[in-house]
C-alpha positions in Angstrom: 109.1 82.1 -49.4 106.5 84.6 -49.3 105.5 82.8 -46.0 109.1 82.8 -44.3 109.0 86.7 -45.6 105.9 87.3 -43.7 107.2 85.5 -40.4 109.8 87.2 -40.6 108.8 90.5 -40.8 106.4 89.3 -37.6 108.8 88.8 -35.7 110.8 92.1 -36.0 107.6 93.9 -35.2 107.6 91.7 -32.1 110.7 92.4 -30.9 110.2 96.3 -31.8 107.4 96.0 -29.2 109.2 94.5 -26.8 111.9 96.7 -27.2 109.4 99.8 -26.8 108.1 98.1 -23.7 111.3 97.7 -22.1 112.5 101.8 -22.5 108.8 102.7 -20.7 109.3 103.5 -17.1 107.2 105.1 -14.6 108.4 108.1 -12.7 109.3 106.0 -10.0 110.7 103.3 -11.9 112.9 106.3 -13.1 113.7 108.2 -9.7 114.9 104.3 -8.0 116.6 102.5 -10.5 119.7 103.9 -9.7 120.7 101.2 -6.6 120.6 101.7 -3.1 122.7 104.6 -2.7 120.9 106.7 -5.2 117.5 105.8 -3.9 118.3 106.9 -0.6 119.3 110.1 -1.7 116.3 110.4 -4.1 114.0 109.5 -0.9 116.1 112.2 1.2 115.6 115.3 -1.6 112.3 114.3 -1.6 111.5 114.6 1.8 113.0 118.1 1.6 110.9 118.6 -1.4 107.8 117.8 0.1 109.1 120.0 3.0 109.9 123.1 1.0 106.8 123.1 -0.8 104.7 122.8 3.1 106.6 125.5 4.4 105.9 127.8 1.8 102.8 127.3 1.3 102.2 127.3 5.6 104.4 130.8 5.7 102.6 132.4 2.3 98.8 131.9 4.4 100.5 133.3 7.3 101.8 136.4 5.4 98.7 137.1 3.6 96.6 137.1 6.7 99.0 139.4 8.5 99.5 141.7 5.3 95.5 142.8 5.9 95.3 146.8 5.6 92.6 149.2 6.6 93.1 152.4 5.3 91.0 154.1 8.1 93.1 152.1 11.2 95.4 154.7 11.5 92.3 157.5 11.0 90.2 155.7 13.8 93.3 155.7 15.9 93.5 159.1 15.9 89.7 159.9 16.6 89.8 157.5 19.9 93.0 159.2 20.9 92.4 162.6 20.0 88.7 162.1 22.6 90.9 160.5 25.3 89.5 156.8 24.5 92.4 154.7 24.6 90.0 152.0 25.8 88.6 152.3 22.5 91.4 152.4 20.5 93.0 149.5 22.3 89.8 147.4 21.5 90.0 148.3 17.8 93.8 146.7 17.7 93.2 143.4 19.3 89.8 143.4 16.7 92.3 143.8 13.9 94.4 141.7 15.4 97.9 142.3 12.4 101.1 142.6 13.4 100.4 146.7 12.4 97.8 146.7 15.3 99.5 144.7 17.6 103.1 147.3 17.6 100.2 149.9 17.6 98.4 148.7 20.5 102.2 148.2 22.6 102.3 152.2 21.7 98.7 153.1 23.0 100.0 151.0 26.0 102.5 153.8 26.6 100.7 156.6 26.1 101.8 159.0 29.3 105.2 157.3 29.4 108.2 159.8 27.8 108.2 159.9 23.9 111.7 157.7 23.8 110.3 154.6 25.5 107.6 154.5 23.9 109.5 154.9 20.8 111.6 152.0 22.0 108.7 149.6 23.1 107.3 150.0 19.3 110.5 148.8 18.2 110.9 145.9 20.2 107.3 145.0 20.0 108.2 144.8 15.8 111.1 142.7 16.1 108.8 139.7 17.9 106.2 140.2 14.8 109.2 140.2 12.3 110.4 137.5 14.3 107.0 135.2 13.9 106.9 136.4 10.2 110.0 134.8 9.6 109.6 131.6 11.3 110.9 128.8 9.6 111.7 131.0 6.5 115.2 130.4 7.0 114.5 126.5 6.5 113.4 127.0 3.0 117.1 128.8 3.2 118.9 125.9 3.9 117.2 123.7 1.8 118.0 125.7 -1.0 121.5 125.4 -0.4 121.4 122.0 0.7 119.0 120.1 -2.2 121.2 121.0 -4.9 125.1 120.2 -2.2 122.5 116.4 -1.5 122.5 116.1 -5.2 126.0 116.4 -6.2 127.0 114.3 -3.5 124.9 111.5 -5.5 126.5 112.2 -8.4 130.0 111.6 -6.7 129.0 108.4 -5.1 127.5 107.4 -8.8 130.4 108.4 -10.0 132.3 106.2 -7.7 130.4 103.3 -8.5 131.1 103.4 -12.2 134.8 103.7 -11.6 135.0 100.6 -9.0 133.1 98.3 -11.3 135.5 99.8 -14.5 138.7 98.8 -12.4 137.1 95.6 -10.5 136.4 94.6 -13.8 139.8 94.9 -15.5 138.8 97.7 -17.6 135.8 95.2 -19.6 132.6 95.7 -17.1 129.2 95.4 -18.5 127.7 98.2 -19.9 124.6 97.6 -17.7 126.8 97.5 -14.0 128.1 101.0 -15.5 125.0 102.5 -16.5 123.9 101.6 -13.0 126.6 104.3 -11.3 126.3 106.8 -14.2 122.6 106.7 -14.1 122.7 107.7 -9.9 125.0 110.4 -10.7 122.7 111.9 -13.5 119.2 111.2 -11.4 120.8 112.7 -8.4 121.9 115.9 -10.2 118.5 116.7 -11.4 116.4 116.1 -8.5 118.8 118.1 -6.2 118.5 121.1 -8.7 114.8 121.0 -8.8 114.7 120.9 -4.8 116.7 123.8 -5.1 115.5 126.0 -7.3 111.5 124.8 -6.1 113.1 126.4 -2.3 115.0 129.1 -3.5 112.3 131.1 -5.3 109.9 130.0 -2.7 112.0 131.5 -0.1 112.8 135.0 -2.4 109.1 135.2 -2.5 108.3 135.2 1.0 110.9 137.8 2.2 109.5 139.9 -0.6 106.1 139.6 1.3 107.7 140.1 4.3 109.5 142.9 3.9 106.2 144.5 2.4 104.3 143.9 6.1 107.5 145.3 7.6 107.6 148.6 5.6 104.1 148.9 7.0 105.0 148.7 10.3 107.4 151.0 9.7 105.0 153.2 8.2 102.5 153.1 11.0 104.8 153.3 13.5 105.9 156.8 12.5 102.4 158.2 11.9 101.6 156.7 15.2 104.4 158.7 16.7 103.5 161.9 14.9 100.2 161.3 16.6 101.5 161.8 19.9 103.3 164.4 18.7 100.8 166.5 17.5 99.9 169.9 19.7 96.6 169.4 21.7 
């Protein structure tokens, strides 16, 4: 008796384990065990993912090597002007080499020319640095939008599947052939979201930075206009 009790009580702890093993997955186990439609989705937010998190990262280096600020530029500008040395203060812009002295550099450019175009050359030489400041930015946009749109299309097509094999089935399918589409439409959801909120602060932050280097330009091209304005 005491034997059978023992044996018994072996077995349950067996099974226990088994059971235990079963329900551990890996996280890939998890992302691809939703069938063929759901891993393809899974792959394609992925990609994005993976594409979100380089572009950032690529456009974040960019914008912090562009965001460098001397507080004496504008001063030195001034003292190569103010002797005549425009060869100087052109060579101290392409050393600097910021979008700051590169709109500054157009305007020494211009010196001699009436205050309007050079006005308007400064402009138009800030749009092209806004313009390489922003490159690719708008990517991390649309994968914003798209990541979580990807994901809730694998939730319908999950969804989808679950019904089919309910009504192919007459109403009595296995629970596993369900859990199959229900389990797509869950993994789906969640991955999308997390591609989509992983872009969408990643793309906040960068036009925060952005429009920091752009209010500098801003700023520099007005003292550099006061410059020229300045009485001899």
């Amino acid at each position: 008796m005491f034997q059978y009790f023992f044996q018994d009580g072996d077995s349950g702890a067996q099974e226990l384990a088994e059971v235990s093993e079963e329900k551990t997955l890996s996280l890939m186990e998890l992302l691809f065990q939703g069938g063929i439609a759901g891993s393809i989705i899974i792959a394609v937010l992925l990609v994005l993912l993976f594409i979100a998190i380089y572009l950032y990262f690529e456009r974040s280096f960019a914008i912090k090597a562009a965001s460098k600020e001397d507080a004496n530029f504008m001063n030195q500008i001034k003292e190569h002007i103010a002797s005549g040395n425009l060869v100087g203060a052109t060579q101290l812009c392409t050393h600097r080499d910021t979008p700051v002295s590169r709109i500054t550099a157009k305007g020494i450019s211009r010196i001699g020319s009436p205050l309007e175009d050079i006005n308007t050359a400064i402009e138009n030489a800030g749009k092209l640095e806004v313009y390489k400041l922003e490159k690719n930015v708008s990517i991390l946009a649309t994968i914003a939008g798209a990541g979580p749109m990807i994901g809730f299309l694998g939730t319908v097509i999950g969804m989808v599947l679950a019904f089919h094999e309910l009504s192919s089935s007459g109403g009595q399918a296995e629970m596993g052939a369900l859990a199959e589409g229900i389990y797509t439409a869950m993994t789906t959801t969640v991955v999308g979201l997390i591609v989509g909120i992983v872009a969408y602060i990643g793309y906040n932050h960068l036009v925060v930075k952005t429009d920091k280097i752009v209010y500098q330009m801003e700023m520099n091209a007005v003292d550099f206009l006061d410059l020229l304005n300045e009485p001899a």
